[in-house]
C-alpha positions as CSV (number, residue, x, y, z in Angstrom):
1,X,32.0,160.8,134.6
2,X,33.6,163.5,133.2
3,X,34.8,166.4,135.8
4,X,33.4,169.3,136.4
5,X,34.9,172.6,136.1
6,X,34.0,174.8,139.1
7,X,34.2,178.4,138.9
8,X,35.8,179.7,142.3
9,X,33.1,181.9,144.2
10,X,34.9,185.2,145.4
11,X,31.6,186.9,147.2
12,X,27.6,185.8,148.7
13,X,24.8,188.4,148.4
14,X,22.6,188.1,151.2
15,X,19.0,188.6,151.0
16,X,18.2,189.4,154.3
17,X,14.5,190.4,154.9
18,X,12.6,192.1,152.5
19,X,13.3,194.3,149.1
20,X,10.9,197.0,150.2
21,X,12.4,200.3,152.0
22,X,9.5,200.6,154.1
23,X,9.8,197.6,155.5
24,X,13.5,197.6,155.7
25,X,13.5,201.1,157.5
26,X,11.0,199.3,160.0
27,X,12.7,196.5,160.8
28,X,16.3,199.0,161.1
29,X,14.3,201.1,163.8
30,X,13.2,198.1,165.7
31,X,16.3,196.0,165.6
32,X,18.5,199.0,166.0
33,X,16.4,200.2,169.5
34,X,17.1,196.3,170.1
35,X,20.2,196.4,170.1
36,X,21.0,199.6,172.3
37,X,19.1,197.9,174.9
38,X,20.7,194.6,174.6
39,X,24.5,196.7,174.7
40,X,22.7,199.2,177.6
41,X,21.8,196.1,180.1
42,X,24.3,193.6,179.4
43,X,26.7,196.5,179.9
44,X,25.1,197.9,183.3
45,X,25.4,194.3,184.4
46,X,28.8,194.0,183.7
47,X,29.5,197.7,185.5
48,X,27.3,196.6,188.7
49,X,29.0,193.2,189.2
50,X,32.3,194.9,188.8
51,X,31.6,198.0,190.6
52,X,29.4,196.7,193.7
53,X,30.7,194.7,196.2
54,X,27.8,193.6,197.3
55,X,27.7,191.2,193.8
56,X,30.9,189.7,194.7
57,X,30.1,185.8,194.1
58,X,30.7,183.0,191.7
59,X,27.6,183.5,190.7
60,X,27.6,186.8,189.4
61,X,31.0,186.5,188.3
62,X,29.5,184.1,185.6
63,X,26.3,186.2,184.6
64,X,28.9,188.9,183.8
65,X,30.7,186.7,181.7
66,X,27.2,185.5,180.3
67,X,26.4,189.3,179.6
68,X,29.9,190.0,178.1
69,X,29.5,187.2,175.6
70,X,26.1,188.2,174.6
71,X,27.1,191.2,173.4
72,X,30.2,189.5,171.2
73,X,27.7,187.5,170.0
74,X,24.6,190.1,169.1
75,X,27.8,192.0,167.8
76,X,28.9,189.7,165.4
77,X,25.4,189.9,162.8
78,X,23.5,192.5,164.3
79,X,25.7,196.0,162.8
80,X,26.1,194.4,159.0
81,X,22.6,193.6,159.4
82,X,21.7,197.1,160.3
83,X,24.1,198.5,157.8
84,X,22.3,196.0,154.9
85,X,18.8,197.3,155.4
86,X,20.3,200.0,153.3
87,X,22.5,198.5,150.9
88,X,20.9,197.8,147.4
89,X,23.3,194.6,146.9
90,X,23.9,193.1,150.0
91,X,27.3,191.3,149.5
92,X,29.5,189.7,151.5
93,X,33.5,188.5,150.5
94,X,33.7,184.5,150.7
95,X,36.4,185.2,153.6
96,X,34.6,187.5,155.6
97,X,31.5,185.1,155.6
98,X,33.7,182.3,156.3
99,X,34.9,184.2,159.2
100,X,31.3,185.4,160.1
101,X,30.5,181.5,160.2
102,X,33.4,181.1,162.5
103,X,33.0,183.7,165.2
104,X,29.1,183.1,165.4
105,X,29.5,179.7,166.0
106,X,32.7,180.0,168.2
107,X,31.2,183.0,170.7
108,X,27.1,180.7,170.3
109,X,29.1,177.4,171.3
110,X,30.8,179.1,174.2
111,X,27.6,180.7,175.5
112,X,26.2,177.1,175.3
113,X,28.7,175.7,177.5
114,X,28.8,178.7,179.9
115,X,24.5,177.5,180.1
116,X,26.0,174.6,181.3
117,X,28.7,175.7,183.9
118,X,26.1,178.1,185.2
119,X,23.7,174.9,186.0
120,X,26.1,173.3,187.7
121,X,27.1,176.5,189.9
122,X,23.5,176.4,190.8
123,X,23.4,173.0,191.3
124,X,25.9,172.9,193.6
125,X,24.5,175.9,195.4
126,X,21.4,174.2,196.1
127,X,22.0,170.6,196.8
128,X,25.2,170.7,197.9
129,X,25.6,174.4,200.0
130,X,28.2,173.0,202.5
131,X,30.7,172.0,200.2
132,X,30.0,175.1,197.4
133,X,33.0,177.0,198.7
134,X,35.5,173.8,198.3
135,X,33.8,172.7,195.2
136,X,33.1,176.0,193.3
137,X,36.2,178.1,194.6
138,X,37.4,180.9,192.3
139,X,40.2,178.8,190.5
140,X,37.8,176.5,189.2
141,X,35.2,178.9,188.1
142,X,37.8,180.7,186.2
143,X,39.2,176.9,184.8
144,X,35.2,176.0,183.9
145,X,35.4,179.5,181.8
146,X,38.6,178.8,180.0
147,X,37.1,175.0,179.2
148,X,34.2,177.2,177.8
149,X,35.9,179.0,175.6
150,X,38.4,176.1,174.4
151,X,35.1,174.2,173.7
152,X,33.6,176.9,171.3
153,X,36.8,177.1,169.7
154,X,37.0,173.5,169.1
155,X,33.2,173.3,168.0
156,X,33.8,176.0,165.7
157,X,37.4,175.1,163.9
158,X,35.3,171.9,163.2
159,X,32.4,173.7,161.2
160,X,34.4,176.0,159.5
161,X,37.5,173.5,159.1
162,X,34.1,171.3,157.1
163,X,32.8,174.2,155.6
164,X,35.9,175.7,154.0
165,X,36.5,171.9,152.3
166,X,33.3,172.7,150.0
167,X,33.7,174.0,146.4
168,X,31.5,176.5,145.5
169,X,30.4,177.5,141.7
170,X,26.7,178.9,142.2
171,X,24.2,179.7,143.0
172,X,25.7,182.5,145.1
173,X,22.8,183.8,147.0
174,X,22.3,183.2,150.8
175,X,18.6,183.4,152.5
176,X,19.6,185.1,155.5
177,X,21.2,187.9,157.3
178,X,24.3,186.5,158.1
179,X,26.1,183.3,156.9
180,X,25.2,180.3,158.9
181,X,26.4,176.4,158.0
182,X,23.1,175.4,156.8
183,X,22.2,178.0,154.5
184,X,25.8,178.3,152.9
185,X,26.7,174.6,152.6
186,X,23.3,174.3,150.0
187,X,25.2,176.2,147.8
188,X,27.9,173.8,147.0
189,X,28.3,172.4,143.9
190,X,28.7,168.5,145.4
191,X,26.4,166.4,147.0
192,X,26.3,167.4,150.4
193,X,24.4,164.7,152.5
194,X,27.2,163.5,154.4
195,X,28.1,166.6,155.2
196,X,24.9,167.8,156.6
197,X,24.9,165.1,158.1
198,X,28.1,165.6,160.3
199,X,27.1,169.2,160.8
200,X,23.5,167.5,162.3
201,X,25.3,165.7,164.9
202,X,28.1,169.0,165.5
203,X,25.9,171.3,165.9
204,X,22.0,169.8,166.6
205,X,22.8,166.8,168.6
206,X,25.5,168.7,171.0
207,X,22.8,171.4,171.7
208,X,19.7,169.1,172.1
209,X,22.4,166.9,174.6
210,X,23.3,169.8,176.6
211,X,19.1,171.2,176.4
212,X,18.4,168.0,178.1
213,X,21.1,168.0,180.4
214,X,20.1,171.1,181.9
215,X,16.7,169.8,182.1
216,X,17.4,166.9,183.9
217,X,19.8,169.1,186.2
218,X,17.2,171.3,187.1
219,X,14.8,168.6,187.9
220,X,16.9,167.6,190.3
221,X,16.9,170.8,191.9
222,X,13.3,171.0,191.7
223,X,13.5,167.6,193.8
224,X,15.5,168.6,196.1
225,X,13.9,172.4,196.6
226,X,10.9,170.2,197.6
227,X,12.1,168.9,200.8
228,X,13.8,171.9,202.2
229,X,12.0,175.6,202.6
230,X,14.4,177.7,203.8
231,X,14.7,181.3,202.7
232,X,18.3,180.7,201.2
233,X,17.2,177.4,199.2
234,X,13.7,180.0,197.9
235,X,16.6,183.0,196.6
236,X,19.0,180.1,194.7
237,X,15.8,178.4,193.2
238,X,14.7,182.1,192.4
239,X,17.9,183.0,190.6
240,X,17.8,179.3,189.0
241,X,14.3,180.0,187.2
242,X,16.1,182.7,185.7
243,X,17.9,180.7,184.1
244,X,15.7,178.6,183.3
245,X,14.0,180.8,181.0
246,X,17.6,182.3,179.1
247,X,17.9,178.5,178.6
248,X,15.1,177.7,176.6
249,X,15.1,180.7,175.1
250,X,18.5,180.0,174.0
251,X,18.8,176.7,173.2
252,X,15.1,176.3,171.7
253,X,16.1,178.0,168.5
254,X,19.4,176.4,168.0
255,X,17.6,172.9,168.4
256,X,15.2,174.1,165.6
257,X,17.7,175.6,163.5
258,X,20.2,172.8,163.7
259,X,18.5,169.7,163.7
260,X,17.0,170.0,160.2
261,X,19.9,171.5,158.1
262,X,18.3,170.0,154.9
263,X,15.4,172.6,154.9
264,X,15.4,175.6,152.8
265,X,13.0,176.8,155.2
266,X,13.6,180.9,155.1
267,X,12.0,180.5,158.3
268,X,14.9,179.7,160.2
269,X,16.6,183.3,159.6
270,X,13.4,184.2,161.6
271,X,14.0,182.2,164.1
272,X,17.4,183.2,164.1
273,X,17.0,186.9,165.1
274,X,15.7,185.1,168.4
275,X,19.9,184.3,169.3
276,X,20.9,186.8,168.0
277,X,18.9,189.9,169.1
278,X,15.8,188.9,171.1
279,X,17.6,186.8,174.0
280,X,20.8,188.8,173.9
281,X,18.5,192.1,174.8
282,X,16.5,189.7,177.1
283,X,19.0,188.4,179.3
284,X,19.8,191.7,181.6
285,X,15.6,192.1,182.1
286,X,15.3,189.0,183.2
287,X,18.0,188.5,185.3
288,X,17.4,191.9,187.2
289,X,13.7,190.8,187.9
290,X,14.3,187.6,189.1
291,X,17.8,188.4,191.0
292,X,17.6,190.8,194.4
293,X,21.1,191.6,194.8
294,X,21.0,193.1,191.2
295,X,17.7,194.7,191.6
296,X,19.2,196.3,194.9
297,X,22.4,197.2,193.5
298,X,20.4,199.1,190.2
299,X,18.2,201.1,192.4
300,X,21.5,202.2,194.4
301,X,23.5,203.0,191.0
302,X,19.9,204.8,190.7
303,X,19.9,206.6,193.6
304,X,23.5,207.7,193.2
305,X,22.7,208.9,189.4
306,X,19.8,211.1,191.0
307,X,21.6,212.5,193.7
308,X,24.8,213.9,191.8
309,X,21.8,215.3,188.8
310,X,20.0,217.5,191.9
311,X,23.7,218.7,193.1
């Protein structure tokens, strides 16, 4: 066979969602009201938790950290997204989508394992309450965080590390708003099963692992919530159906995303506005419906906002 000469790619266009300027100045009015709510909330979260003593725990500690990397993460697509809707050729410079690639799964892998060290916070709030302050103490919590972030690093080197390895000669054009494994790997000018096939069991398998995990986790909380009807055991299973619900929400389309790589579905960049926007924006409303403290400590911030406008 004789060998191929490959002509070094120096830039991806991005097609993002639609050609038509009607459309596209829809879609920039509802994604950019998005994401002004998703920065508004997750950013009074962080303010109340840090602000009110009242939201001094472990447990708000974390959804702090949860709302703090949220908006890294809605912050790494979401502004070149807006700023494409109006850009006739939507390009993007091989590095800076390499290091797109690298940040989104870096900051998505990190929220995934903070999923996982908030389950077990609750977990251990639930079924084991006597022993939370030994188990769950502050120097832990903050340990569980740094693994969090070690393990998103790791995750990520390893996709990009894989990714970068690729030659690319063209095609050149990337259906979706942002570069993503799956999408830019089909654009390599080798056979790429093997590949896909590692980046199946990085990326897919880990997440549907750690989905089930959670479920089974929560299950046993379920179990154990059964037996014992106290008003503290109803608050913790209160603020656990929260999370519940940022769980699936999270996970659910990074199962579906990741587990078929081989698709050329343009689907998935649907789907993908789900991470990246929709739960993201998501996350503050639901945990300030579901937790009291923060619902109590908002309508104090409220009151106090009210009070100094009337002086």
């Amino acid at each position: 066979m004789e060998p191929r000469n490959f002509t070094v790619l120096t830039e991806f266009i991005l097609l993002g969602f639609s050609h038509s300027m009607e459309v596209q100045i829809t879609f920039f009015v509802l994604f950019l009201l998005a994401y002004t709510v998703l920065l508004l909330g997750n950013l009074l979260i962080i303010f109340m938790v840090k602000t009110d003593s009242c939201l001094a725990s472990l447990m708000n500690f974390l959804l702090c950290n949860l709302s703090f990397i949220d908006i890294c993460y809605s912050s790494i697509t979401t502004p070149r997204m807006l700023a494409d809707l109006f850009s006739q050729k939507k390009t993007i410079s091989y590095h800076n989508c390499m290091a797109q690639l690298f940040l989104v799964h870096f900051v998505g892998a990190t929220e995934m394992f903070l999923l996982i060290v908030m389950a077990y916070d609750h977990y251990i709030a639930i079924c084991k309450p006597l022993h939370y302050i030994t188990i769950m103490n502050r120097y832990v919590c903050y340990a569980l965080i740094a693994a969090c972030w070690v393990g998103g690093f790791t995750h990520s080197i390893v996709q990009t590390g894989i990714t970068m390895q690729i030659p690319f000669c063209g095609p050149n054009i990337i259906d979706n708003y942002f570069c993503d494994v799956a999408p830019v790997i089909k654009l390599s000018c080798t056979d790429t099963y093997v590949i896909e096939l590692l980046m199946v069991s990085n990326s897919g398998l880990i997440c549907l692992v750690c989905f089930l995990m959670l479920l089974i986790s929560y299950i046993i909380i379920l179990v154990t919530v059964r037996f014992h009807f106290t008003e503290g055991k109803w608050k913790a299973l209160s603020t656990c159906a929260s999370h519940v619900m940022v769980v699936t929400l999270f996970f659910g389309p990074c199962i579906f995303i990741y587990l078929h790589p081989f698709s050329n579905s343009s689907a998935d960049k649907v789907i993908s506005l789900i991470n990246t926007i929709l739960t993201p924006m998501l996350n503050p409303l639901i945990y300030t419906l579901r937790n009291k403290d923060v619902k109590d400590s908002m309508m104090k911030l409220w009151s106090r906002c009210i009070f100094f406008t009337e002086k």
